[in-house]
N, C-alpha and C positions, 0 to 999 in steps of 0.2 A: 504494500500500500504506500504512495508517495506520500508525501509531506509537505507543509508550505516552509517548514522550517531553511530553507537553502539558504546556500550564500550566494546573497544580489548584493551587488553594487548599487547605492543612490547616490546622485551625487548630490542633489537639492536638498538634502536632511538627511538626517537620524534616522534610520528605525530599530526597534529590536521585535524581535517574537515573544508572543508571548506562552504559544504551546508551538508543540511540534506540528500540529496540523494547521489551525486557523486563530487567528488576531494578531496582531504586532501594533505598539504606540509607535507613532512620529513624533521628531521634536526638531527641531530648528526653523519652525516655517510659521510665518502667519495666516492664516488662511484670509484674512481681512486685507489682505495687501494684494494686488496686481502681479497674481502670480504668471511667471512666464509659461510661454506653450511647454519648454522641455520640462521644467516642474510640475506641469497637470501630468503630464504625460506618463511622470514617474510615481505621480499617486496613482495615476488610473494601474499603473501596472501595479502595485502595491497591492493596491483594491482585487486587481486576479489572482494576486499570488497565493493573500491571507485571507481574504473575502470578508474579512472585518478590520477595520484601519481605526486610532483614536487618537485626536489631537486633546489635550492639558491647555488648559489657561487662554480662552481662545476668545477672549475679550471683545467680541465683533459686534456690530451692528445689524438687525433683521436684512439690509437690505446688502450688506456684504456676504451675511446667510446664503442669500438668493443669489449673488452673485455667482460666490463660489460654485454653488448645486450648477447651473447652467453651464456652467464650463462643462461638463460631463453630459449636456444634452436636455433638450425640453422640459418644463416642470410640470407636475401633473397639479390639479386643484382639485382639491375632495371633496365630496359633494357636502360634506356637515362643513367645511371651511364657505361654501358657496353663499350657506345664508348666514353670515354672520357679518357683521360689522366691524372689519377689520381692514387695515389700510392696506397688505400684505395675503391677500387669499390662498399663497402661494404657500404658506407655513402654516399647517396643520396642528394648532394645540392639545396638546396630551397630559390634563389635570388632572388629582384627585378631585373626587366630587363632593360637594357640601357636607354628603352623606356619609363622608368614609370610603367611601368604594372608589375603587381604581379603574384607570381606563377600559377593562377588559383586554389586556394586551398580557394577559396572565397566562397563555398558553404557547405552546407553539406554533410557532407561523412567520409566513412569506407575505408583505405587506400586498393586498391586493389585486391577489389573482382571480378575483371576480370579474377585471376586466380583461377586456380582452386582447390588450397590450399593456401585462402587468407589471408593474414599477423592475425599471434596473436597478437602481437602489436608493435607498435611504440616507440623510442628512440628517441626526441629529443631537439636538444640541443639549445640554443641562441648563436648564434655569436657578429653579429651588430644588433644592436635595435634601432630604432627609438626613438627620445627624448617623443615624445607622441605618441600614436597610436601601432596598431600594435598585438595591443591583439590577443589570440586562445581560442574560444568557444567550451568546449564540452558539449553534452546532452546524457542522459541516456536513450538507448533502451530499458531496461527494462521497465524503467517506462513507455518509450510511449508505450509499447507492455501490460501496467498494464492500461493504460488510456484508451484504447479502450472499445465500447460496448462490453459488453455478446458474442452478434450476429458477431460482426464481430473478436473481436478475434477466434471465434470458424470457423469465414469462411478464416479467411485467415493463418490459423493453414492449412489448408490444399490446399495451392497455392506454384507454383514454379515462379522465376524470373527467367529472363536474362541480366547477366551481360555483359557489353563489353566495353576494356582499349583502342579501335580502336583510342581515338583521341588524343595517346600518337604516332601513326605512323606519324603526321605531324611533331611532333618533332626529330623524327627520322628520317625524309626525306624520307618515305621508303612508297610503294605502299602500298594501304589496305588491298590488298589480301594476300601479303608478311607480312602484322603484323596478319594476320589470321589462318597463316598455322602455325601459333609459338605459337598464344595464339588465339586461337578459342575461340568463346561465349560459357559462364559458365551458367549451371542454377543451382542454389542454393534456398534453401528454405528462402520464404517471412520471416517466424518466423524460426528461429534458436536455438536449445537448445546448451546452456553453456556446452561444454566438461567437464569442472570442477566444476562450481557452479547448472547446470540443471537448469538454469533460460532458459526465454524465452527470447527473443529478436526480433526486427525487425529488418531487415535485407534484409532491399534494401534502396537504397541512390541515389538520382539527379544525382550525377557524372556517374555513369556507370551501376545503372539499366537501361535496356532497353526497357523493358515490363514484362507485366502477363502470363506466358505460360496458353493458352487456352480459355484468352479474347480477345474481341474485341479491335481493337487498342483503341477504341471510350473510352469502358469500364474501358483500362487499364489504360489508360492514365489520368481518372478521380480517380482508387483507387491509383495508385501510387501518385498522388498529395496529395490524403488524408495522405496516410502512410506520404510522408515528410514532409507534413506540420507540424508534431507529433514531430520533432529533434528545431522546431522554438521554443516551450513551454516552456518560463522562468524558470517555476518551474522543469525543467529537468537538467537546465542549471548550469554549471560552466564557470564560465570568471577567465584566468591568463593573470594576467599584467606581459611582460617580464621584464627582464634582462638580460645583457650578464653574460653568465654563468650559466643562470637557464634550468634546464631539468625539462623534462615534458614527465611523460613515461607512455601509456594509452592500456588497452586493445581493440581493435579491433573490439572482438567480442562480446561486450556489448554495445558498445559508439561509435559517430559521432562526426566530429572537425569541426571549419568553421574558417579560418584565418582569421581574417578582414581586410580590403583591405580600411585601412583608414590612410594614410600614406604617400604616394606618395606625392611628391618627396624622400622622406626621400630612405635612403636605410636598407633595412632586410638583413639582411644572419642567414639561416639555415639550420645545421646539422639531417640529421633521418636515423636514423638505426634502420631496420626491421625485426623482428623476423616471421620467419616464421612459419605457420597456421598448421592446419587441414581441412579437407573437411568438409562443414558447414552440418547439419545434423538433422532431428524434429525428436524429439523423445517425441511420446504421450504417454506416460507412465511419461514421468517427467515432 
């Protein structure tokens, strides 16, 4: 099984690893400053290598936020940012709520594969942090798509899911059939090839798979447990303890995050800005 651990050369900053598989911090760079093409270029590689990247101290502005995220391609607008009164629609707020209860961003998952060119990946920021708690776990798809048997990678190389973002309509007050006709269910492949590195990946998540195209519910609902179970495996795992002001900026389509939701009372606030995707794609030749 490969490793994101290697030795690369940067030459625009620091990085170190932080497991043998996926995360490594950057240091030496502002992301609020007018970074050069050769230094996107060597985040963007950064972002393939470790598939979760984090900058410390990164004292910027919303709209140097948005800056930076556009270097890397289009921004998406979420449909709960769409009605809100905000000067920036483009930065997605992620609060504790009045009540104690947390985003729902407490499981695992790939931001927004209900659409149908789901996010490449994520921008984001720490506001308020909790004095303890509060952590974001990612795990690498790769690897859980490398941990499988023989037999089942080769059976679920050739399966479709379906996605559906439907239980974002109760936050938007709006009928189901009304958040259906705007973002209809997606099916996208189980195993997904990397546009850029042609790895493999797993690619359906508890948040908004919603079955096997062509199993039984009985059936699907027994592999899809298996597939998530695959994002819980330590050894996939990276844990960032926050701070205010640390970013944590992750590809999408390699890796799953799980906010932990150990915290409450305390309050969170968080900034994400979304880079928009490609249509996910298996390609058996790579």
């Amino acid at each position: 099984m490969a490793t994101a651990a290697k030795a690369k050369a940067f030459t625009g900053f620091e990085i170190s690893p932080m497991t043998p598989r996926i995360g490594a911090e950057i240091s030496g760079v502002c992301l609020g400053e007018e970074l050069t093409d050769e230094v996107i270029a060597e985040i963007r590689q950064a972002l393939l290598t470790y598939k979760v990247i984090f900058f410390r101290d990164q004292d910027i502005s919303e709209e140097q936020h948005i800056a930076f995220a556009r270097r890397f391609g289009d921004l998406e607008i979420h449909p709960i940012s769409e009605n809100k009164d905000q000067p920036h629609p483009e930065i997605f707020h992620l609060k504790t709520r009045p009540d104690g209860r947390t985003s729902g961003a407490d499981m695992w998952h790939s931001d927004v594969t209900w659409r149908a060119e789901p996010s490449l990946g994520s921008v984001l920021r720490g506001r308020i942090i909790p004095e303890v708690g509060g952590d974001t776990m990612w795990s690498d798809m790769v690897a859980a798509y490398e941990g499988l048997s023989p037999a089942m990678k080769d059976w679920v190389c050739t399966l479709t899911a379906i996605h559906d973002g439907s239980g974002f309509a109760g936050y938007l007050g709006i009928p189901i059939d009304q958040w259906y006709e705007r973002f209809p269910l997606q099916e996208h492949p189980v195993v997904r090839t990397h546009p850029e590195t042609g790895e493999r990946a797993l690619y359906v998540n508890c948040s908004f798979t919603r079955s096997i195209k062509g199993l039984s519910q009985k059936e699907s609902d027994w592999l899809l447990d298996h597939l998530y179970a695959q994002a819980a495996i330590p050894e996939y795992q990276v844990r960032f303890r926050w701070r205010e002001n640390s970013i944590a900026f992750w590809d999408n389509r390699s890796c799953q995050h799980y906010a932990v939701a150990d915290y409450s009372p305390a309050m969170r606030a968080m900034e994400r800005v979304t880079i928009i995707g490609d249509k996910p794609f298996f390609d058996p030749q790579r």
